[in-house]
PASEBA-1860 file (N, C-alpha, C; in nm, 3 decimals):
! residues 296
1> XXXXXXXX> 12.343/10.898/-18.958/12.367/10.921/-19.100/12.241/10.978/-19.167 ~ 12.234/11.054/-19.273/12.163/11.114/-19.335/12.155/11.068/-19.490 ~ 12.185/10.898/-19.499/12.136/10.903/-19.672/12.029/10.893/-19.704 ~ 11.913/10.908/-19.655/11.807/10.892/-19.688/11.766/11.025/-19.744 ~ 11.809/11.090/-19.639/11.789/11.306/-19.663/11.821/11.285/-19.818 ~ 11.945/11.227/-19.811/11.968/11.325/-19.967/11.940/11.212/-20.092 ~ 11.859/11.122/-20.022/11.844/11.012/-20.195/11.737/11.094/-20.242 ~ 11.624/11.122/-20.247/11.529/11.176/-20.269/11.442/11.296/-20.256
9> XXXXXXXX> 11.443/11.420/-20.273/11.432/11.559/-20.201/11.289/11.529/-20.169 ~ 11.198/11.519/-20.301/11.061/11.493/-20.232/11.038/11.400/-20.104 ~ 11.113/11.332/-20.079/11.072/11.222/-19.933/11.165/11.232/-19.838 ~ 11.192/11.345/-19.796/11.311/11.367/-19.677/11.232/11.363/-19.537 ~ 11.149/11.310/-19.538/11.082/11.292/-19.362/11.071/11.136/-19.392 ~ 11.077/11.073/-19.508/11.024/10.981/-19.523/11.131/10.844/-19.564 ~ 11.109/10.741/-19.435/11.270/10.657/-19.520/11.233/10.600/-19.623 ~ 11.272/10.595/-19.722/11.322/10.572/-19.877/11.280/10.454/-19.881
17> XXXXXXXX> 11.334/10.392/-19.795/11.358/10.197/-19.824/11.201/10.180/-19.783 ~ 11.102/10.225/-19.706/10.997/10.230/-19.662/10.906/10.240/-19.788 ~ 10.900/10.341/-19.900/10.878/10.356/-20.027/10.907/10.258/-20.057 ~ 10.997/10.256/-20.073/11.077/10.126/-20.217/11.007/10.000/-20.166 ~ 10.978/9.925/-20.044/10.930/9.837/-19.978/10.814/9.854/-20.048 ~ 10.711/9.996/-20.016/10.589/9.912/-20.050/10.534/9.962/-20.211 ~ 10.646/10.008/-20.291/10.605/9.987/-20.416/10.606/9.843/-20.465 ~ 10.725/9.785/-20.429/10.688/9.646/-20.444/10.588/9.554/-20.378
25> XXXXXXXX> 10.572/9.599/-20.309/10.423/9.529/-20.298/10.335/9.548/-20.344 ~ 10.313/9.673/-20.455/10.206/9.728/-20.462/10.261/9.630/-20.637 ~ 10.379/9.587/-20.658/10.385/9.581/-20.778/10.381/9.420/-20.782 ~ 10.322/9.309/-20.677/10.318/9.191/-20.688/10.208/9.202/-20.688 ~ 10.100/9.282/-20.668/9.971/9.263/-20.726/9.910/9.193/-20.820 ~ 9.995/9.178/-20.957/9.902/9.117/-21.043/9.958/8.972/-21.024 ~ 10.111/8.957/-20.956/10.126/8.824/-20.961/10.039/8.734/-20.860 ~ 9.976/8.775/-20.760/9.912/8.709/-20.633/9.778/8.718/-20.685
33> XXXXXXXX> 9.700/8.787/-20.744/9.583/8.769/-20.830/9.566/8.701/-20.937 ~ 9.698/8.603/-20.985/9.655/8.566/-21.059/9.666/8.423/-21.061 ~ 9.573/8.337/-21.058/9.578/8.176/-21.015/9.686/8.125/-21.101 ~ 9.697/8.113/-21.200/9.789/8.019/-21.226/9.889/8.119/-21.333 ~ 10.033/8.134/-21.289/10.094/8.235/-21.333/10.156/8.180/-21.481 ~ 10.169/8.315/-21.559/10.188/8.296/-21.718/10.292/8.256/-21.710 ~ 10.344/8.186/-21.694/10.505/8.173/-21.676/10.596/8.019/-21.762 ~ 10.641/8.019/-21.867/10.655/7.881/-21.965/10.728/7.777/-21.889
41> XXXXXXXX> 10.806/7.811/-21.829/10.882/7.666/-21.794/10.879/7.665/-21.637 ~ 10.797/7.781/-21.577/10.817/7.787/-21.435/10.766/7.656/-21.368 ~ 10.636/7.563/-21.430/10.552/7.498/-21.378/10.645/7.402/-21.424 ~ 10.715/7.349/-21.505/10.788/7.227/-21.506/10.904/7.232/-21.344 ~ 10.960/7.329/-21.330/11.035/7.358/-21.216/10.952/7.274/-21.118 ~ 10.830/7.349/-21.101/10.745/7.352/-20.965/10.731/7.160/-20.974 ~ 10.685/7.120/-21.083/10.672/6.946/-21.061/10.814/6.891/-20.996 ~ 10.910/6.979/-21.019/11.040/6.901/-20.986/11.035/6.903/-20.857
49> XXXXXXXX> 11.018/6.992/-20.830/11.022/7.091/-20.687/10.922/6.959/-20.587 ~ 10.823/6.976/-20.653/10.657/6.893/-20.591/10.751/6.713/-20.556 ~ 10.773/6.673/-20.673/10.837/6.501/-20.704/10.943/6.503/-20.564 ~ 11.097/6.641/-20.558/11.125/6.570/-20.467/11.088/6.635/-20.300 ~ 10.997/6.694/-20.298/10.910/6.692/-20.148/10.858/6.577/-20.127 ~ 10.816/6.489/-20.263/10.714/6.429/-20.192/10.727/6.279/-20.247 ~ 10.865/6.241/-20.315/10.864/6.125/-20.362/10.921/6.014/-20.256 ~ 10.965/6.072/-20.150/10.992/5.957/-20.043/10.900/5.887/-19.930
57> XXXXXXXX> 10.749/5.953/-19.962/10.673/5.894/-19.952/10.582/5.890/-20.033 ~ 10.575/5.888/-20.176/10.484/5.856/-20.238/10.535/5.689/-20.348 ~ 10.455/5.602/-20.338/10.491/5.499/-20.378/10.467/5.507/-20.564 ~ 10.365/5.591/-20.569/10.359/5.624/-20.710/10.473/5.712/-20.772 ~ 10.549/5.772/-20.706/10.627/5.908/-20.707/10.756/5.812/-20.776 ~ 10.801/5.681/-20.659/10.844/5.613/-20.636/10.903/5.510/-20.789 ~ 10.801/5.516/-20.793/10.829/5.370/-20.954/10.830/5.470/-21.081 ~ 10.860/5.580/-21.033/10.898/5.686/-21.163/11.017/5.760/-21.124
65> XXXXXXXX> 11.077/5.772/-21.022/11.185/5.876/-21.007/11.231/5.875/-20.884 ~ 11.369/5.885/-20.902/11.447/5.871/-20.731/11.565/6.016/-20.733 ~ 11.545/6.085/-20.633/11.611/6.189/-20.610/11.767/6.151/-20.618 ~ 11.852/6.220/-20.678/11.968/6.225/-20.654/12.039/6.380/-20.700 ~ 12.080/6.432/-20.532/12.133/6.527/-20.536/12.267/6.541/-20.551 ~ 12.324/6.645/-20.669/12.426/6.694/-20.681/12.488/6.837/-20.640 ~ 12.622/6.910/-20.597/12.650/7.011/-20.592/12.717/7.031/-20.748 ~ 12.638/7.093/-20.802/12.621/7.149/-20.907/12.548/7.293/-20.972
73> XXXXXXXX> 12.557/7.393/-21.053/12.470/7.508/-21.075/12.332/7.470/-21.066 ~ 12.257/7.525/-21.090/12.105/7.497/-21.112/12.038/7.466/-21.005 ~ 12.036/7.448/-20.883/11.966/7.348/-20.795/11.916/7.453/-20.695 ~ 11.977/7.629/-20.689/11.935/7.683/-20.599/11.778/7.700/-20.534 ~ 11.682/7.666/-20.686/11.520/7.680/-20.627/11.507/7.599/-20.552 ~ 11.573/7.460/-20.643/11.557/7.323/-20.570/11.563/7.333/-20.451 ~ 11.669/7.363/-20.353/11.703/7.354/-20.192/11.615/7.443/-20.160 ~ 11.575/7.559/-20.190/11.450/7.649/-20.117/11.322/7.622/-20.123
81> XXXXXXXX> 11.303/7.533/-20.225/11.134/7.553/-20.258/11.135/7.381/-20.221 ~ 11.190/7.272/-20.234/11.151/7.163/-20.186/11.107/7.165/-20.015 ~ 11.170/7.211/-19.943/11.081/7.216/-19.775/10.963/7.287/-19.830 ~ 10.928/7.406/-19.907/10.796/7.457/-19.929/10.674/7.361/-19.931 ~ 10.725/7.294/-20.025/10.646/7.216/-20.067/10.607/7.130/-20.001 ~ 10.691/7.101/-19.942/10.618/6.991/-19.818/10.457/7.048/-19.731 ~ 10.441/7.167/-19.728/10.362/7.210/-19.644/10.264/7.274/-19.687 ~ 10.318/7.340/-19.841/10.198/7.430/-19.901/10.122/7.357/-20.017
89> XXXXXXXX> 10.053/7.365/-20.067/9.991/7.298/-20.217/10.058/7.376/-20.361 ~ 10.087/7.309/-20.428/10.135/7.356/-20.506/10.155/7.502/-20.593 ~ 9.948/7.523/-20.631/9.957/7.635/-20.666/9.991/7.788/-20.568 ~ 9.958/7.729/-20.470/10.020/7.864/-20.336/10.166/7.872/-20.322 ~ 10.215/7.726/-20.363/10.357/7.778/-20.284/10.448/7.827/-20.463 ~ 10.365/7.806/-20.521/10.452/7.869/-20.701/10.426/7.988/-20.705 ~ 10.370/8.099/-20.627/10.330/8.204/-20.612/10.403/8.279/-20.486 ~ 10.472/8.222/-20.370/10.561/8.246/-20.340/10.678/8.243/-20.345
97> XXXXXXXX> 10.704/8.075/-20.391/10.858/8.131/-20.446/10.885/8.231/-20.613 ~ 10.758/8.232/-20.699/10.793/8.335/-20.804/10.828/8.493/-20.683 ~ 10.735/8.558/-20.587/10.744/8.652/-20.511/10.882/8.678/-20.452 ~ 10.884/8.539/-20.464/11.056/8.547/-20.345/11.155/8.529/-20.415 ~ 11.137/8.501/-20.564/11.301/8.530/-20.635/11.295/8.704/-20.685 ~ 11.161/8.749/-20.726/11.122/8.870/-20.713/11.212/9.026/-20.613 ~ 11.168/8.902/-20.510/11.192/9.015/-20.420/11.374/8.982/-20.343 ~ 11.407/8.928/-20.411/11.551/8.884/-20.402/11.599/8.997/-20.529
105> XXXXXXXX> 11.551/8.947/-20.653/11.641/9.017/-20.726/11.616/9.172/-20.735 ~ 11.461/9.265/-20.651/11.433/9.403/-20.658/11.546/9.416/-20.524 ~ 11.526/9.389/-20.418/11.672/9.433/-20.330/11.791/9.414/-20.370 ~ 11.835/9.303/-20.420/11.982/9.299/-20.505/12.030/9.396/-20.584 ~ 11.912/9.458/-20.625/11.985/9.597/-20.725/11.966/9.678/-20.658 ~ 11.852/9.751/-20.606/11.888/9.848/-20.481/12.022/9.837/-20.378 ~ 12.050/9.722/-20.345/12.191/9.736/-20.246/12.277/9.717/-20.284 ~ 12.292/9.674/-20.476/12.422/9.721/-20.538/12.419/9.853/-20.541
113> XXXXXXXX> 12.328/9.935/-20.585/12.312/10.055/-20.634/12.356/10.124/-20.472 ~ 12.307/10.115/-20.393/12.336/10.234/-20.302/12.485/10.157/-20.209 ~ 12.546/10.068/-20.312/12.692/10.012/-20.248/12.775/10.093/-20.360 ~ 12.710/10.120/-20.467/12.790/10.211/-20.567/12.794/10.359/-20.560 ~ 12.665/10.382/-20.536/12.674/10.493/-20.562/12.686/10.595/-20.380 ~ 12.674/10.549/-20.284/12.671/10.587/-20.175/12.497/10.625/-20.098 ~ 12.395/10.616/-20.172/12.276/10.653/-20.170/12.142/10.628/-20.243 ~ 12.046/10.576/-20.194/11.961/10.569/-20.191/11.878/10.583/-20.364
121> XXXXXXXX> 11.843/10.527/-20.413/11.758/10.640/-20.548/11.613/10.587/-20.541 ~ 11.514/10.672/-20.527/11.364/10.620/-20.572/11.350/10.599/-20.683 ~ 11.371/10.685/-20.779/11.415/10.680/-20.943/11.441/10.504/-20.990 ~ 11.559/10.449/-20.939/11.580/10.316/-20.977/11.483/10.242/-20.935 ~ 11.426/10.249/-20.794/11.340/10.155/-20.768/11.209/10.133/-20.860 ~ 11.166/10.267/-20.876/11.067/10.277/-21.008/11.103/10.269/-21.140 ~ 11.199/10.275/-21.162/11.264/10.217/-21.280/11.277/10.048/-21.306 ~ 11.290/9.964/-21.185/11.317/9.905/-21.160/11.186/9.796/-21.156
129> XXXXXXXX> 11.103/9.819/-21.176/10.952/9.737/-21.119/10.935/9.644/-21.214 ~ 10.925/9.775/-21.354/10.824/9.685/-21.476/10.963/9.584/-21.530 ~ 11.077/9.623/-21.544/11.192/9.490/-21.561/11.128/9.391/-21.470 ~ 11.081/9.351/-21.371/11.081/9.225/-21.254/11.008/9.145/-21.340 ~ 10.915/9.239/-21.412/10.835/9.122/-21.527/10.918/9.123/-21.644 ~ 11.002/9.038/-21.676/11.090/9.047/-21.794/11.069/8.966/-21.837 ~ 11.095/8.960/-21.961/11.087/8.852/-22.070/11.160/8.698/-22.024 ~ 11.246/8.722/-21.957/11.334/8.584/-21.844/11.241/8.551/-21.763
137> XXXXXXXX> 11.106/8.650/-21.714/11.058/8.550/-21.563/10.913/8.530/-21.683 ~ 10.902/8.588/-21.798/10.807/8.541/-21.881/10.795/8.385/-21.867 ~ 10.944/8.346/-21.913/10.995/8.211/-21.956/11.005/8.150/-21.812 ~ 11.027/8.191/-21.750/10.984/8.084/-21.595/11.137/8.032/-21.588 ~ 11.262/8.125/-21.611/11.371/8.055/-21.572/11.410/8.113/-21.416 ~ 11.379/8.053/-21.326/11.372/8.081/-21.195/11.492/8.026/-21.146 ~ 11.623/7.962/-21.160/11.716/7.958/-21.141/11.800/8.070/-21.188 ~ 11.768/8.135/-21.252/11.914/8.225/-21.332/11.831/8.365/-21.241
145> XXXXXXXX> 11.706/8.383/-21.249/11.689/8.491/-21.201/11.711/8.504/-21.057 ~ 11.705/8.408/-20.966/11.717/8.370/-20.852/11.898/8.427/-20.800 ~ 11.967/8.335/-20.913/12.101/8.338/-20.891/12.135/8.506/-20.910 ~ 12.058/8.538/-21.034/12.106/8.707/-21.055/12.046/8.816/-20.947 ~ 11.997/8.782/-20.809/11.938/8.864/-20.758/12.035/8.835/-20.616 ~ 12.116/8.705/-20.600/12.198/8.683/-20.561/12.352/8.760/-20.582 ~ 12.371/8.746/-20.716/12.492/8.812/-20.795/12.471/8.973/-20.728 ~ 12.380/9.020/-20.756/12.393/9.175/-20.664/12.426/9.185/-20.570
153> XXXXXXXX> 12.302/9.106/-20.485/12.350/9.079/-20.320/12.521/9.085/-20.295 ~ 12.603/9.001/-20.369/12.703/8.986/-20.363/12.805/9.066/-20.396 ~ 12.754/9.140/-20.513/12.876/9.247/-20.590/12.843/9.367/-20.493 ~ 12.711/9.426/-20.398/12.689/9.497/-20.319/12.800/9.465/-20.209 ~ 12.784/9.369/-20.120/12.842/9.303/-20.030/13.032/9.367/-20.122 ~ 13.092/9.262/-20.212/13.177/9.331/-20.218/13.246/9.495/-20.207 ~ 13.146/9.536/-20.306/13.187/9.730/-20.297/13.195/9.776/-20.142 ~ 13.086/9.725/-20.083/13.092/9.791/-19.930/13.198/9.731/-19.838
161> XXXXXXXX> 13.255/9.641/-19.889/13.340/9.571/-19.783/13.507/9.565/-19.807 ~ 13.481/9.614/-19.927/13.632/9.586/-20.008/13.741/9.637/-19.961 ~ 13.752/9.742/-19.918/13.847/9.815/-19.778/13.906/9.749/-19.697 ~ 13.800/9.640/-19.669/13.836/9.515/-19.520/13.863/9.405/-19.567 ~ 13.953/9.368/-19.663/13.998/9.191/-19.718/13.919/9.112/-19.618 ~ 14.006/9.143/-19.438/13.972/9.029/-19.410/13.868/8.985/-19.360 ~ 13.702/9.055/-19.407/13.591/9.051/-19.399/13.560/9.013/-19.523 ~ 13.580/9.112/-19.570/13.541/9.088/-19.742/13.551/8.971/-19.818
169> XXXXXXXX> 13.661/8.937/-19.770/13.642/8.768/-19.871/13.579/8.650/-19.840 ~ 13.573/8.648/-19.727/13.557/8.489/-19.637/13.406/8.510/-19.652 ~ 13.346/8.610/-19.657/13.169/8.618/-19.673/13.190/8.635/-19.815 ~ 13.204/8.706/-19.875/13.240/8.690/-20.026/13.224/8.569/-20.110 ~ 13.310/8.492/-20.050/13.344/8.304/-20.105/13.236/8.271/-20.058 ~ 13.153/8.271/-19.954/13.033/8.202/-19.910/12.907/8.260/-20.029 ~ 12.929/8.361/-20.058/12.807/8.406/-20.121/12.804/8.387/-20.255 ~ 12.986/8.369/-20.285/13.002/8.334/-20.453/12.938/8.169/-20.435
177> XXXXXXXX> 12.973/8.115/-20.382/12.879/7.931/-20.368/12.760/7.960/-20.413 ~ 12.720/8.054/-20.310/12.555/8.079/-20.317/12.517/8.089/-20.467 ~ 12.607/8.190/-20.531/12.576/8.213/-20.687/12.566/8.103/-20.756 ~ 12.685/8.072/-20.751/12.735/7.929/-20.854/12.635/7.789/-20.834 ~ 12.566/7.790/-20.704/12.467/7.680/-20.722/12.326/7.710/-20.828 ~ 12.344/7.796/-20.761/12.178/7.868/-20.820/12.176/7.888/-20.978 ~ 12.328/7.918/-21.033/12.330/7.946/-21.185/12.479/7.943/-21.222 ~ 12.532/7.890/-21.271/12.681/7.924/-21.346/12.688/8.053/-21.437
185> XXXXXXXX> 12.600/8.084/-21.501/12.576/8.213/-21.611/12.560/8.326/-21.463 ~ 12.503/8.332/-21.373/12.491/8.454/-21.310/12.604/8.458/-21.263 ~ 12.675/8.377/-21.214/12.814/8.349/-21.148/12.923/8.409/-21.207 ~ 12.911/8.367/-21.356/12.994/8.429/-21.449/13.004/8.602/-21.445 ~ 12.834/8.612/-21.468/12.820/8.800/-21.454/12.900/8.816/-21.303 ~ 12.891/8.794/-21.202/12.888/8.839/-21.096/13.056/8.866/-21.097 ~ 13.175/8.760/-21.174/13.259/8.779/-21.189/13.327/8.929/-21.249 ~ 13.223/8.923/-21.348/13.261/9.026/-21.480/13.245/9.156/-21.424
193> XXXXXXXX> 13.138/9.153/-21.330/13.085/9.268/-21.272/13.188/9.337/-21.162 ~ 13.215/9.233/-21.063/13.366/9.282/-20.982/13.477/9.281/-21.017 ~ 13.494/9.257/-21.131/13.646/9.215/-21.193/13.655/9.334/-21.276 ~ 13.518/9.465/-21.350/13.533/9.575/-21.444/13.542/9.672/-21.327 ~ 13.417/9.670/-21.200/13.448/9.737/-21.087/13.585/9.792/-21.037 ~ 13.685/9.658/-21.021/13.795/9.664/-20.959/13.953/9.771/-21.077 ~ 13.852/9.710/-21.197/13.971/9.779/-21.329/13.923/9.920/-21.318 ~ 13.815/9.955/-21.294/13.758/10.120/-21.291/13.805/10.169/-21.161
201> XXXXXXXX> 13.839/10.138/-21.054/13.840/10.128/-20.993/14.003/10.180/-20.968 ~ 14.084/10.133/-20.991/14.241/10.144/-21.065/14.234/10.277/-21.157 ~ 14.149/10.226/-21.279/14.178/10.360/-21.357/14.178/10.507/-21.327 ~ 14.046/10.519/-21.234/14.030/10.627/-21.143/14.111/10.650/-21.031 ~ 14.237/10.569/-20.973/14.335/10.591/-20.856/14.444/10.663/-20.930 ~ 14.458/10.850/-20.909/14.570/10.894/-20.952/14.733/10.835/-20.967 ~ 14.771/10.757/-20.841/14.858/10.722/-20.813/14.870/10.537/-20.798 ~ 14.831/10.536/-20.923/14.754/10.375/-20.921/14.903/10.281/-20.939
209> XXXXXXXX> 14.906/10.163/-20.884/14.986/10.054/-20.919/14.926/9.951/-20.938 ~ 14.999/9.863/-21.061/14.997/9.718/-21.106/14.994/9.671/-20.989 ~ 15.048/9.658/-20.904/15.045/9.621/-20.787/14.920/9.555/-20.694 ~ 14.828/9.683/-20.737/14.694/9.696/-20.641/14.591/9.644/-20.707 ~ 14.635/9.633/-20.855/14.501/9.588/-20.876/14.513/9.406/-20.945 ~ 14.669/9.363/-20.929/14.679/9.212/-20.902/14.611/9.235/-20.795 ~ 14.623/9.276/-20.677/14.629/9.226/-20.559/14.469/9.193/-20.536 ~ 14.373/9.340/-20.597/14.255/9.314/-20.600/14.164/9.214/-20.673
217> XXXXXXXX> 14.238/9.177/-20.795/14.190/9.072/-20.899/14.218/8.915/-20.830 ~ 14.333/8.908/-20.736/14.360/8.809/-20.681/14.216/8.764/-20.571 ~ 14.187/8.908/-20.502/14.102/8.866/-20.409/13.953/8.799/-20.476 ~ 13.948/8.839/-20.611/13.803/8.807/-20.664/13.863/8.686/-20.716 ~ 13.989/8.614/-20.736/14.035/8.496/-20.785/13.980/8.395/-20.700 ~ 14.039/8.431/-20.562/13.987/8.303/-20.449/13.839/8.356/-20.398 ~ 13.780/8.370/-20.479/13.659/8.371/-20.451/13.558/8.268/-20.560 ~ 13.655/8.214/-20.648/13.655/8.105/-20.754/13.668/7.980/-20.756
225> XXXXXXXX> 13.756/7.983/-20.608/13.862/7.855/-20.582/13.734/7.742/-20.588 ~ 13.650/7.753/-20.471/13.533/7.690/-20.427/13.436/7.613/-20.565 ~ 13.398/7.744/-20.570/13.295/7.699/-20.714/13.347/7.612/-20.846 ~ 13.499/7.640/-20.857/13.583/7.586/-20.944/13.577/7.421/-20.907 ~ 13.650/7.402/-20.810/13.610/7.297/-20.718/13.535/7.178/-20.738 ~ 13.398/7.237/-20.725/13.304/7.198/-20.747/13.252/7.138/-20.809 ~ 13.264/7.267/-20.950/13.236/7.213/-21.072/13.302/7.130/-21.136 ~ 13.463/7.087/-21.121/13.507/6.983/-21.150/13.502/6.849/-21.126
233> XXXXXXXX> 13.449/6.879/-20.963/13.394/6.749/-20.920/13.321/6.687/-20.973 ~ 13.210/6.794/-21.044/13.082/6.751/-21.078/13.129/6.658/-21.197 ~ 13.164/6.740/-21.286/13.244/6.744/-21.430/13.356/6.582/-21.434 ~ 13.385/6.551/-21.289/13.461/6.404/-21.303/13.355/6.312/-21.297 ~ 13.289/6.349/-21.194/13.272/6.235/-21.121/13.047/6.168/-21.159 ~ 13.030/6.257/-21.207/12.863/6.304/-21.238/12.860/6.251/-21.374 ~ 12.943/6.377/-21.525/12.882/6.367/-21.617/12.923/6.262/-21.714 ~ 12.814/6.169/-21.784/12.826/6.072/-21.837/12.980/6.060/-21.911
241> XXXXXXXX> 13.055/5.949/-21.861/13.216/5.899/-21.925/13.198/5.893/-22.130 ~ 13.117/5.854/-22.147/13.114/5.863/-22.318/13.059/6.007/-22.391 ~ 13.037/6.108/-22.354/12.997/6.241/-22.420/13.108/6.327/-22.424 ~ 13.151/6.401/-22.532/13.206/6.512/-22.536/13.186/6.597/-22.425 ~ 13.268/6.707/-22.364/13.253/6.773/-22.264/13.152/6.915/-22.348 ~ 13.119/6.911/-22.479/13.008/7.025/-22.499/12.921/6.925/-22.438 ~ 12.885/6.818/-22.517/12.750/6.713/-22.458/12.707/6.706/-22.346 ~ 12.861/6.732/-22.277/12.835/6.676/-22.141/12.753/6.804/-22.059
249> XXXXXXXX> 12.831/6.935/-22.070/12.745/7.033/-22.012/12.640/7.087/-22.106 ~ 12.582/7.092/-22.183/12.520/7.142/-22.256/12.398/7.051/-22.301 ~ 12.375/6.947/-22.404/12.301/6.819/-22.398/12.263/6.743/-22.335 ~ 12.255/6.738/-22.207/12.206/6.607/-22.128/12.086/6.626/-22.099 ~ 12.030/6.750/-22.121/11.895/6.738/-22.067/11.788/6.642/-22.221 ~ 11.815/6.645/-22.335/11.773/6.595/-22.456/11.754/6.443/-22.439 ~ 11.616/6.416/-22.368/11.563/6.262/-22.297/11.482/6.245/-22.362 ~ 11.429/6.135/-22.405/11.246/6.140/-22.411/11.186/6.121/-22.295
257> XXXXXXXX> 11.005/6.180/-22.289/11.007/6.176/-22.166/10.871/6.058/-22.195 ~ 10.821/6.018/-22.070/10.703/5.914/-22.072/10.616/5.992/-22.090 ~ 10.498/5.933/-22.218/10.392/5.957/-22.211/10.283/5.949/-22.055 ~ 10.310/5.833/-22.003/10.236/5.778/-21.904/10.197/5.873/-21.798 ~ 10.345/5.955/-21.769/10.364/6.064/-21.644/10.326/6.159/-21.685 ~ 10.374/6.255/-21.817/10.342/6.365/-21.843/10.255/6.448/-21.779 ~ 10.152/6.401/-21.771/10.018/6.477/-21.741/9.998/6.487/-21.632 ~ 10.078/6.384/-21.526/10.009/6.352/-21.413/10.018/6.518/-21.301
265> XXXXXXXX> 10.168/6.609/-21.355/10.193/6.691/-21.230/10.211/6.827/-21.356 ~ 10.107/6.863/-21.448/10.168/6.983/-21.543/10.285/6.945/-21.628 ~ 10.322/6.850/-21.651/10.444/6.838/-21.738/10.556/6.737/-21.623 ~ 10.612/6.639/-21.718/10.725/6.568/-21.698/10.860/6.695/-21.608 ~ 10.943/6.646/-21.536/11.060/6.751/-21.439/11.111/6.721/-21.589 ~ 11.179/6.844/-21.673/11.260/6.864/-21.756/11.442/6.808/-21.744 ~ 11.451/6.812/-21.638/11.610/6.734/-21.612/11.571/6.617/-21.588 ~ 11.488/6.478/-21.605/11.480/6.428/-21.573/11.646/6.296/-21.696
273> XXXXXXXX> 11.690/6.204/-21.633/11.725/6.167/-21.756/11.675/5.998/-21.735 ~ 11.636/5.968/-21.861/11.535/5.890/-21.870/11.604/5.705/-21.962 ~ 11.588/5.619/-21.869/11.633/5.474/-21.952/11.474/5.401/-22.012 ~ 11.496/5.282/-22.080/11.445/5.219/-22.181/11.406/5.101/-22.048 ~ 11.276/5.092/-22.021/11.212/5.030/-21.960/11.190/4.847/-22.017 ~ 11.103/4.766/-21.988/11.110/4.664/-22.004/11.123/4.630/-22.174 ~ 11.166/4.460/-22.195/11.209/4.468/-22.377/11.121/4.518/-22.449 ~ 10.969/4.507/-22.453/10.896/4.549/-22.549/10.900/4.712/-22.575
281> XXXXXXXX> 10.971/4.800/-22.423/10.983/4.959/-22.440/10.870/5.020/-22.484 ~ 10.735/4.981/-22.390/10.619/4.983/-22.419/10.620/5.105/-22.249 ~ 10.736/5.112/-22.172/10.719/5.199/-22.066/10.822/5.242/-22.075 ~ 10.871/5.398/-22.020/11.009/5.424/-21.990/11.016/5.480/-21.849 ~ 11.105/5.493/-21.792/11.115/5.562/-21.621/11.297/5.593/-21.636 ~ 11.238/5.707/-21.551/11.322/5.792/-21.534/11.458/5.777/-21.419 ~ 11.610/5.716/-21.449/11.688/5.678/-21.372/11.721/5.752/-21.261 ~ 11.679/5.864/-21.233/11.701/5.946/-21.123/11.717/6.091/-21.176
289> XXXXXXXX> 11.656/6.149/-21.069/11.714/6.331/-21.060/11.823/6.355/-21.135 ~ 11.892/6.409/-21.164/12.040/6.437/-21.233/12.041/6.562/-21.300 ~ 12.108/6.645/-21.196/12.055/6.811/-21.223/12.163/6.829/-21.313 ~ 12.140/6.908/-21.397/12.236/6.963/-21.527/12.255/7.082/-21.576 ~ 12.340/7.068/-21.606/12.444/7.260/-21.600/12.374/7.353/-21.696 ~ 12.313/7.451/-21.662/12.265/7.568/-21.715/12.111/7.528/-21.772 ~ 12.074/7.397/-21.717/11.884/7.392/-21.723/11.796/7.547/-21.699 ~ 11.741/7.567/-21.801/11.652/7.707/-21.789/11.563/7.677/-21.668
END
């Protein structure tokens, strides 16, 4: 095949993806130079991240917080960056996983883009750089960006596969999970994104039928089933029995947190949810992990 020939005229001896590879490297430069990254809520993540690597053997870790994992949105850093942590020190390994949701979400749009368009563009990739520093990874929400670099991966994966149902879906559904842990909001896009695909998609078939494009909307349906699932589980069986269901997904993170801990790891884990310690309430500790729907 020859898409490389024709993505780019100036670089036709030269493969494309080879470029695009090491502009991004050339464009994590300032993040790896820089000790402790600008990033607002990234470092509350990273304590979460740190607490459960290391709270099953730490006895101090211990009389403040007990892991409890849910299948729920939000947790995708969680499962990647907790083994990190086991092995690296903190400030090294917050500098790779910022690199590695990075470099998740700069390929995710390159392999939507050349699943759309049939080819290659240098143009996007350089287009594409100074967004990686966006006002979202300003704020250190490393779940949504994580999940949205996923969401490509996936809407790529669809366009190229969509011909073959019976390929296309069964990896499809595996990768929509993938979304829906990592973020419910990217999950949502990722919907919106194959579901306008599939209507353009129709509109442009001369000889189009209602037919084809139930049939196609169906296939992005059971690709819902799972995550739907899920989230109801969560939604029975997880979120507190006395809150409104806004409260319930939306408010739960609104705890006080202990003075005592605060300081100890950069900031208190932000999902933490937190009970009323002995009568005088002169201490508080935190009843366990309890990851919650759409935490930045």
């Amino acid at each position: 095949m020859e898409r490389e020939e024709h993505a780019t005229p100036g670089f036709r001896r030269v493969d494309v993806r080879l470029v695009m590879a090491g502009l991004f490297i050339v464009a994590m430069a300032p993040l790896m130079v820089t000790p402790v990254l600008p990033l607002i809520d990234f470092y509350d993540h990273l304590a979460r991240f740190y607490i459960l690597a290391h709270v099953s053997s730490s006895p101090l870790l211990q009389s403040h917080y007990a892991a409890h994992w849910v299948l729920m949105p939000d947790i995708g850093t969680d499962i990647l960056s907790t083994p990190l942590l086991r092995i690296l020190p903190p400030l090294a390994a917050a500098h790779i996983i910022a690199a590695c949701i990075m470099a998740i979400l700069y390929s995710g749009v390159l392999y939507f883009h050349r699943a759309l368009t049939g080819r290659h563009s240098l143009l996007v990739a350089v287009l594409l750089l100074p967004l990686l520093y966006s006002y979202i990874f300003n704020w250190g929400f490393a779940n949504f960006l994580l999940s949205l670099g996923f969401a490509f991966w996936a809407a790529g994966w669809w366009l190229s596969t969509r011909h073959r149902p019976l390929l296309a879906v069964p990896v499809a559904c595996l990768l929509s999970v993938l979304v829906f842990l990592s973020h419910g909001i990217a999950f949502a896009m990722y919907g919106i994104i194959t579901a306008t695909l599939e209507i353009g998609y129709f509109l442009g078939t001369p000889d189009r039928k209602i037919a084809d494009l139930a049939r196609a909307l169906l296939r992005l349906l059971v690709q819902a089933v799972i995550p739907a699932l899920l989230f109801l589980f969560w939604y029975r069986h997880q979120a507190p029995a006395n809150s409104s269901p806004y409260r319930r997904i939306f408010l739960e993170k609104r705890s006080p947190r202990p003075s005592q801990f605060s300081g100890a790891f950069t900031g208190s884990a932000p999902s933490c949810g937190w009970r009323k310690g002995p009568a005088s309430g002169s201490t508080r500790r935190p009843s366990s992990f309890s990851w919650r729907l759409w935490a930045s």
